[in-house]
C-alpha positions in Angstrom: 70.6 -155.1 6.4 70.9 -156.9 3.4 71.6 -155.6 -0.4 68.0 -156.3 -1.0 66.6 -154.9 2.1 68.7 -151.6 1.0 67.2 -151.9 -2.5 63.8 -152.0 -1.6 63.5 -149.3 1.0 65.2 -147.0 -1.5 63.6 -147.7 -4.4 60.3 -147.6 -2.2 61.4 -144.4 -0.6 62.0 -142.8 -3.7 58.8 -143.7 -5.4 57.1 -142.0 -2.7 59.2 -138.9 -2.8 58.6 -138.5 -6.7 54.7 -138.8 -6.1 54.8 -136.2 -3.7 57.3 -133.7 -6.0 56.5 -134.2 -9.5 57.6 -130.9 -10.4 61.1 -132.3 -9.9 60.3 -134.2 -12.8 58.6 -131.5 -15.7 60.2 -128.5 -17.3 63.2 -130.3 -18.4 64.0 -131.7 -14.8 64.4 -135.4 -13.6 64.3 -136.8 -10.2 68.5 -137.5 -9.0 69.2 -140.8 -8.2 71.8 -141.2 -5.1 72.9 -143.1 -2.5 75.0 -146.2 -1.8 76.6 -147.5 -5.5 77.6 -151.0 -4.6 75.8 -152.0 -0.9 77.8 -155.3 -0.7 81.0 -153.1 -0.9 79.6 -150.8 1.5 78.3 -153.1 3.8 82.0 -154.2 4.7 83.8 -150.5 4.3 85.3 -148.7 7.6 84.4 -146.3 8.3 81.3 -146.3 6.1 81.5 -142.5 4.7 78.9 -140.6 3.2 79.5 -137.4 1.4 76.4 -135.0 1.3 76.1 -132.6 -1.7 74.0 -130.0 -2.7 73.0 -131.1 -6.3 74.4 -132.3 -9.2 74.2 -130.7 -12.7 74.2 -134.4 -14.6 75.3 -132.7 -18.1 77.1 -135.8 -19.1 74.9 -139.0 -17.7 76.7 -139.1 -14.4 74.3 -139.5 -11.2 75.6 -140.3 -7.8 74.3 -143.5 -7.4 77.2 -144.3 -10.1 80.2 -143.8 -7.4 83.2 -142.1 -8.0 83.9 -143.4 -11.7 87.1 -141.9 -13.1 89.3 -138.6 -11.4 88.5 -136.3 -14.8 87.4 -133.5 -12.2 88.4 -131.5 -9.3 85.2 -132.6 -7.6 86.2 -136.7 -8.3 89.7 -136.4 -7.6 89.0 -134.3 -4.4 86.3 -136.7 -2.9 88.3 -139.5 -3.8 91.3 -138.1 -1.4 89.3 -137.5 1.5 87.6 -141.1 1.2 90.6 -142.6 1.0 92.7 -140.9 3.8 89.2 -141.4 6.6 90.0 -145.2 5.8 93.7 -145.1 6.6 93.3 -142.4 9.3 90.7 -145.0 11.1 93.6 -147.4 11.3 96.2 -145.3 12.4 95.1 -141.4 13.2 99.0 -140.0 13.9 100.3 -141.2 10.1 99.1 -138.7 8.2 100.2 -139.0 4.2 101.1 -136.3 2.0 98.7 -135.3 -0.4 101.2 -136.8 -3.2 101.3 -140.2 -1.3 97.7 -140.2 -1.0 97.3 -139.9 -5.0 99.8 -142.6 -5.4 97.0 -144.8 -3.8 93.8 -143.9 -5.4 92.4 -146.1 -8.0 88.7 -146.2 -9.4 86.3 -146.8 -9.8 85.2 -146.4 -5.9 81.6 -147.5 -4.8 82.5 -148.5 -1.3 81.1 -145.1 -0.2 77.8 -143.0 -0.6 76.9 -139.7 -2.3 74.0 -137.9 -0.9 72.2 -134.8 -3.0 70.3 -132.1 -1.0 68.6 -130.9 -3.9 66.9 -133.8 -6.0 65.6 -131.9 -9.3 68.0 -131.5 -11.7 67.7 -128.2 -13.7 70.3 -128.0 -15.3 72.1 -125.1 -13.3 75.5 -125.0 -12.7 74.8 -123.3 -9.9 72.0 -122.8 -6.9 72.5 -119.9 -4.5 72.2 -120.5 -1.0 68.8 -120.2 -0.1 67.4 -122.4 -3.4 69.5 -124.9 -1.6 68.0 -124.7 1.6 64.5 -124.7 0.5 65.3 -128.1 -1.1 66.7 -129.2 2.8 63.3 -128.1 4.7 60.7 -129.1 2.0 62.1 -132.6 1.8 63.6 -132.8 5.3 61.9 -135.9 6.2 63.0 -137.7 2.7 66.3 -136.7 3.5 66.5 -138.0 7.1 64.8 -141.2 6.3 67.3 -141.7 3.4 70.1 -141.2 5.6 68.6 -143.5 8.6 68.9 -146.4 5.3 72.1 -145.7 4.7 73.6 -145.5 8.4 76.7 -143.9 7.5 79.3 -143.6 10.3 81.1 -140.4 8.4 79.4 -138.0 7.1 81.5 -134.7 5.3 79.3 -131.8 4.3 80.9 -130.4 1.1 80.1 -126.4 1.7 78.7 -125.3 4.4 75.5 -125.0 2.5 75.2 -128.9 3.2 76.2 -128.2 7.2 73.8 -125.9 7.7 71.0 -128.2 5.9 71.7 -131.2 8.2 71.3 -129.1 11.5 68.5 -126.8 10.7 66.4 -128.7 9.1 66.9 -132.6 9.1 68.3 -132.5 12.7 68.4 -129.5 15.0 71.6 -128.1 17.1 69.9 -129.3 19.7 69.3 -132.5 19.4 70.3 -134.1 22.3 73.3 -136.7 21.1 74.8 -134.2 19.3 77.5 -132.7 20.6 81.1 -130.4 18.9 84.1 -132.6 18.9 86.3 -129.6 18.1 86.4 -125.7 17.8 86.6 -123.8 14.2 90.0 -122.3 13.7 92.1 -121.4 10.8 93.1 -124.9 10.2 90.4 -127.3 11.3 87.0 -127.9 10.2 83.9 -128.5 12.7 83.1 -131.8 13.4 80.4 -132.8 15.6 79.2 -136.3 17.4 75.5 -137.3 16.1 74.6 -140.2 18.1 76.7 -142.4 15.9 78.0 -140.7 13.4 80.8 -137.8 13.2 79.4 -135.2 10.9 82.6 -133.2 9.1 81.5 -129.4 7.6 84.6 -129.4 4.8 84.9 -126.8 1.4 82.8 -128.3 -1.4 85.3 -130.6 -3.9 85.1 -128.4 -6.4 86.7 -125.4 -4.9 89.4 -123.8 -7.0 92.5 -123.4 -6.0 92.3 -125.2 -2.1 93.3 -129.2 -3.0 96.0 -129.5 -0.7 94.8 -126.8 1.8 91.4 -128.8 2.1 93.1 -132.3 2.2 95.3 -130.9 5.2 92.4 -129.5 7.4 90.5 -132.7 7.0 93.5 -134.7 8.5 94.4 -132.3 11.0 90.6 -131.9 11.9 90.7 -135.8 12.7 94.3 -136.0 13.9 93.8 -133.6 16.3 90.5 -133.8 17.3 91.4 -137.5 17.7 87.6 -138.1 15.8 87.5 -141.7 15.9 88.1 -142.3 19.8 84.3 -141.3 20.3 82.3 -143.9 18.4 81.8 -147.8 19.2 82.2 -149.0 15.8 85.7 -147.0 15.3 87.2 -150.1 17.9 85.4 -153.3 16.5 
């Protein structure tokens, strides 16, 4: 695919989704822009990682379809970590850095990566429960799936398991038949699963208080010792 192919199946997509929903654009609410930032960037990133979100408050201008533009926040800083240490853990799995090494190494802005919304309406909440979130996943399930069949991310990392459950109930199901658990939930690993192509990570939402290193360490370990990357084609090209 090509930077314009990308464009134009997003912009088209898009167009369609805000026919069908314009209440995600009245009351005071606009229709969130997301996705890849910079496709030329992406197109040569490895892994290709996709972080999927539940919404975004976009108080300040910010969308997702900007990147990761400066580390001013928990949420930045956070996401910026774990995009950085999937890259070096693709290369060499057993060299795990410290979280202080790893900030040592971040610089921004970053638009090699992609930042998915569940929820496209901005209301201006700081906050959705759980089942507002959801309702966003299985009314626009099919949006959502075809927006991540454009992308064709290799990674994808749930932030909260809000995002988890929304990609297996309702954009793909458990039991889909190329999915299958690469590891078992314990104290100190997340889940990970093999989706046909792509490993698909449950981790704490960025902007957890309190849990930086904690969720930085469980990522690794999750991929260390699940060995994540032996699975997939494109991890050895």
């Amino acid at each position: 695919m090509t930077k314009t192919d990308y464009s134009d199946k997003t912009e088209d997509l898009f167009n369609r989704w805000k026919r069908e929903r314009p209440e995600y654009q009245t009351n005071g609410s606009s229709f969130l822009r997301d996705g890849i930032p910079d496709y030329e960037l992406w197109s040569v990133a490895k892994p290709k990682i996709m972080f999927l979100l539940k919404e975004a408050i976009r108080d300040d201008g910010w969308e997702p379809v900007m990147g990761i533009i400066d580390f001013q926040s928990s949420f930045a800083i956070n996401l910026a970590r774990w995009h950085q240490v999937l890259k070096l853990l693709l290369i060499d799995c057993s060299n795990v850095p410290t979280l202080s090494q790893i900030d040592k190494t971040l610089r921004f802005p970053i638009r090699d990566l992609a930042l998915v919304e569940v929820k496209k309406a901005t209301q201006g909440l700081s906050k959705s429960e759980y089942a507002d979130i959801m309702a966003f996943a299985e009314r626009d399930k099919d949006y959502l799936e075809e927006q991540i069949n454009i992308i064709q991310p290799e990674v994808i990392v749930c932030c909260g398991d809000v995002t988890y459950d929304a990609y297996w109930k309702h954009l793909w199901g458990r039991c889909d038949e190329d999915s299958v658990s690469l590891s078992k939930h314990n104290t100190s690993k997340y889940d990970a699963d093999k989706h046909g192509e792509i490993i698909v990570i449950n981790s704490y939402h960025p902007s957890t208080p309190g849990r930086d290193e904690e969720m930085y360490s469980r990522l690794c370990e999750t991929v260390r010792d699940g060995r994540l990357f032996k699975h997939f084609n494109w991890a050895n090209r």
